[in-house]
PAGU-834338 format. One record per residue (C-alpha): x, y, z. Coordinates in steps of 0.05 Angstrom, whole numbers, plus 5000, padded with zeros to 4 digits. Layout:
PAGU-834338
XYZ ...
END
This chain:
PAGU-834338
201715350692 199614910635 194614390634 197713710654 198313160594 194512520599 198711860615 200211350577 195110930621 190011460620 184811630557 184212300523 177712340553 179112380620 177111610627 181211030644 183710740568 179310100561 170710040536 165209570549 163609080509 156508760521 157107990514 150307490521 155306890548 153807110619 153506400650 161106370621 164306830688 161507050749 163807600795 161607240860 165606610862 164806520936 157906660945 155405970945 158405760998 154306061042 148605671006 153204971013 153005291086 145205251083 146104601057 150404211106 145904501169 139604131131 136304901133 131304721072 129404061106 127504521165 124205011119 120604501088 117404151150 116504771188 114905321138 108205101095 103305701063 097205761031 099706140962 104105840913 110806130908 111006130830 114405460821 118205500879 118405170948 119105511005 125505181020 127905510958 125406200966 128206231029 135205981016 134606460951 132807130996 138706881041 143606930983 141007550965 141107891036 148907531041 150507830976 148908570995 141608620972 137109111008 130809100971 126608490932 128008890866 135408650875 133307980863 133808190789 140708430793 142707740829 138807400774 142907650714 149007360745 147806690691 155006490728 153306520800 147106140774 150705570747 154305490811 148205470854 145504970803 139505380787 135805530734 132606220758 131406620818 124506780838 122207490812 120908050861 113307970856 114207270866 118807440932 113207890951 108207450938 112307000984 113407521042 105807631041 104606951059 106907051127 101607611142 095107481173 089608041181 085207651215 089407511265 092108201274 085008471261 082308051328 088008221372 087208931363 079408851375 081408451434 086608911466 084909381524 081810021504 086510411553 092310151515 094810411445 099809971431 099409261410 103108621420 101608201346 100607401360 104307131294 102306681241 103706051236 108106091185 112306631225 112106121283 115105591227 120906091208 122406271282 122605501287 127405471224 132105961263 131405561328 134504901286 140605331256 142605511325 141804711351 146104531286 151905021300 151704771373 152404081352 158404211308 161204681366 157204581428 158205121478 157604991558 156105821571 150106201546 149706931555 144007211531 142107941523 135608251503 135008901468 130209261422 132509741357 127910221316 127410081243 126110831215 118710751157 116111291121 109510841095 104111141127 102010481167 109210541204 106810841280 110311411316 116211161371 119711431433 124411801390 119612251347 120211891279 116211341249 117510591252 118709931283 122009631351 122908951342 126808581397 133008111400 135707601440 142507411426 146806881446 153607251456 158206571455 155606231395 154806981354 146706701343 140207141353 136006581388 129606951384 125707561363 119507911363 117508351306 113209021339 110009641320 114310341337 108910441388 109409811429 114410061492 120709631499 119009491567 111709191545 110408461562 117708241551 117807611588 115107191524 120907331477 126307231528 122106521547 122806381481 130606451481 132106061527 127605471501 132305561439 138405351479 140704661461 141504101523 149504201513 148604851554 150504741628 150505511643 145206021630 145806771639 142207391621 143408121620 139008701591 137209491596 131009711632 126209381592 126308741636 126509191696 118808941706 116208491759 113607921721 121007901680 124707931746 120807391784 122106931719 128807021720 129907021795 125506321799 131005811805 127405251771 129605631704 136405581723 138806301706 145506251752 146906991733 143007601712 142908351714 139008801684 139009651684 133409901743 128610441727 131611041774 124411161803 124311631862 124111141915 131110821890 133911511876 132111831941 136011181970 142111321931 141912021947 141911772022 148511482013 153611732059 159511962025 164111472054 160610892025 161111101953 167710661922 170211001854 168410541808 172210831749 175511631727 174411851662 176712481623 170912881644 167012601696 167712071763 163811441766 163011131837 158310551862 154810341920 150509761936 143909851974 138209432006 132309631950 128209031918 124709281855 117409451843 112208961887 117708401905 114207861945 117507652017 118306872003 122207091936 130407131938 133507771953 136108191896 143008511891 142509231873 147609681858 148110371839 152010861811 153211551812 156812061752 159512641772 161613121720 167313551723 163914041706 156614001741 152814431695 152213871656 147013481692 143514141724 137113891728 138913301772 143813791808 150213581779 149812901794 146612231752 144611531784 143710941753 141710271770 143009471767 139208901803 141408181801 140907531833 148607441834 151507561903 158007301902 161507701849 166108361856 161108911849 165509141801 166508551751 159708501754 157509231733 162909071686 159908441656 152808761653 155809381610 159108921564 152508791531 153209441491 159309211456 155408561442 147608611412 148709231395 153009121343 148608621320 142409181309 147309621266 149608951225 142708721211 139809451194 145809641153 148909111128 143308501116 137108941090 133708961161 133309721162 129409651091 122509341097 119209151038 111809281037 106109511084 104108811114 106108791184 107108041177 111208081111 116408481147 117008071200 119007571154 122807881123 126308191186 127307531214 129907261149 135107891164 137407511218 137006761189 142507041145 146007331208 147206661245 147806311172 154206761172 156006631237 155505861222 159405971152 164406311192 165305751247 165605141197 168005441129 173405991139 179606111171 180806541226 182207131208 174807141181 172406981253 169307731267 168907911197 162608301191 157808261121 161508831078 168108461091 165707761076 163208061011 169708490994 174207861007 169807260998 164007210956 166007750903 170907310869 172207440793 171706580760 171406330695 166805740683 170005200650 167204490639 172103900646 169503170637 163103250660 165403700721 163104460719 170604870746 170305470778 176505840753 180006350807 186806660812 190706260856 192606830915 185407030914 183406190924 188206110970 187906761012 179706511027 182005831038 175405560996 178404890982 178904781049 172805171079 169304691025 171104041047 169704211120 162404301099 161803741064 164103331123 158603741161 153003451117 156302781121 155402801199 148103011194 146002421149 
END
């Protein structure tokens, strides 16, 4: 069989029939159109005002203000950038440049520099002095400047709510491992090296409220009460209902007596109970006629119960909590062999009046929810990529991670149409910010030139003037 003959559209060499031709007129195209709107986005929820009033550091930023470098490591975390050395990259884009109306981006020493401005040693140097020698792990106080950002993401979420105010605010807490090989990353639950930071998101409004940037070593289930305080002091006045759900890292009795206090008005809650041998030796007391199937699946049975069981040392004069447990049996029982064929798990919560089963329902819908958020900041907005050894610089940079999360969320809301509504990062990028344009100046206007299906298909004009009537309101 002989050797097929090149196409008419296809080179001798194997190579698609055209060559590169370098050209210094860079600031002349641009092959990311639609990336600045998600700095106009920046723009009309007054981010660098609340940069600049909350965010203030010792160092100087080389010429820029700290409003600035953060709206400029936004664009590159929104633009696909995983590292501070794809600033430069970003940088030679003379096009997108023009549109953003700057002059330059700030180098990736200067971003470093930046980053390193968050960290405090002396502060992390005293709380590890001042933590209990029985303990290994340690909960880091954060800088002021940290405290400034977190403050910075606390205003995003009140500006989205003002432009759509939401009545219902379920919140979930979870914690993800960021995988480090620097040597000052410490050893986690799952063998490897790292860092657990945790999240509280705000399913409704598609917003992390709050976060807390820890070592791999700190335990999940360690002192979680401040970070999920500090979500719900995020929530704007506009929210009339507050709810919470979360694995068994709140299963601890300081967490549970917060939550079960009704002068934080937390109308619903559940969270996953620790299967300790007093709770399991109840739900292995269970009579058989009790158990209720609460759903069949290919291989095993799941049924539920409810049981009179109030978790760890819970005081008399507190309100009863609602537990629930459930039971998987396997078809085949060899799979859970060393609990005899059969698994339990657990749920407590202060709601009594709902279906058992809507509510086990509700409570497992969390894993559709912040979940999905971990895997789109780690893989998608540079999160799983930390940039230098400074505990505080990653946390920065982390939480910047998730600034650009809810920036998107808020770009999504008042700029696009709908069928962008769950669009994650990658398809943002494919579909909205990497538009081919020609520059063009007209009398005295800089033009932005894109093919017309491409335009219309993002709906820019549009998405533009919403944003502009956004800043309008906030003057």
């Amino acid at each position: 069989m002989g050797l097929r003959q090149p196409s008419a559209r296809q080179s001798p060499q194997g190579l698609l029939p055209f060559d590169f031709d370098a050209n210094d007129a860079t600031d002349e195209v641009t092959g990311r159109a639609g990336l600045p709107l998600l700095l106009e986005t920046m723009l009309a929820l007054r981010v660098g005002q609340a940069v600049k009033q909350h965010v203030k550091l010792r160092k100087r930023n080389a010429g820029f203000s700290e409003a600035e470098m953060v709206e400029d490591l936004v664009l590159l975390l929104g633009a696909g950038g995983e590292c501070l050395d794809d600033l430069a990259i970003l940088a030679a884009d003379q096009g997108l440049l023009r549109l953003c109306d700057r002059d330059k981006l700030p180098s990736p020493d200067a971003a470093r520099s930046f980053l390193l401005g968050f960290h405090d040693e002396i502060l992390l140097s005293t709380a590890r002095n001042e933590n209990p020698a029985d303990e290994a792990s340690v909960i880091y106080p954060e800088s002021a400047a940290l405290m400034g950002l977190a403050r910075v993401q606390e205003h995003i979420v009140g500006e989205l709510s003002r432009h759509r105010p939401q009545p219902v605010a379920t919140l979930e807490m979870d914690a993800t491992i960021i995988e480090s090989h620097k040597k000052e990353a410490l050893p986690h639950y799952k063998g490897g090296r790292g860092y657990q930071p945790s999240l509280v998101y705000w399913v409704e409004q598609d917003m992390v409220v709050a976060d807390q940037f820890r070592d791999g070593n700190v335990p999940a289930g360690k002192g979680p009460l401040e970070v999920v305080k500090q979500a719900f002091a995020a929530l704007p006045a506009s929210v009339e209902h507050r709810r919470f759900r979360a694995d068994s890292a709140a299963y601890e009795d300081t967490t549970l007596k917060w939550l079960a206090d009704p002068a934080n008005r937390i109308e619903r809650f559940t969270v996953s109970a620790d299967m300790t041998p007093p709770l399991r030796k109840l739900a292995e007391s269970v009579p058989s006629a009790e158990w209720k199937v609460y759903e069949n699946r290919d291989n095993e049975t799941v049924l539920f119960a409810e049981v009179d069981f109030q978790p760890g040392q819970w005081p008399k004069q507190a309100a009863p909590m609602r537990t629930i447990v459930l039971k998987i049996e396997r078809r085949q029982g060899d799979m859970f062999a060393e609990q005899g064929g059969i698994k339990y798990l657990g749920i407590v919560s202060n709601d009594f009046g709902e279906d058992a089963i809507a509510l086990v329902r509700w409570h497992y819908r969390k894993a559709g929810c912040i979940e999905v958020v971990h895997d789109v900041v780690k893989n998608e907005l540079g999160g799983g990529v930390l940039p230098c050894v400074a505990f505080g610089a990653n946390a920065a940079w982390f939480r910047l991670c998730l600034v650009t999360y809810n920036l998107l969320s808020a770009m999504k809301v008042l700029a696009l149409p709908p069928p962008f509504e769950d669009a994650r990062p990658k398809r943002l990028r494919f579909a909205v910010f990497n538009l081919p344009a020609r520059l063009v100046s007209h009398a005295r206007r800089l033009l932005a030139r894109v093919t017309r299906s491409l335009l219309e298909r993002t709906d820019l004009l549009v998405g533009r003037t919403r944003l502009r009537g956004a800043w309008a309101h906030a003057v």
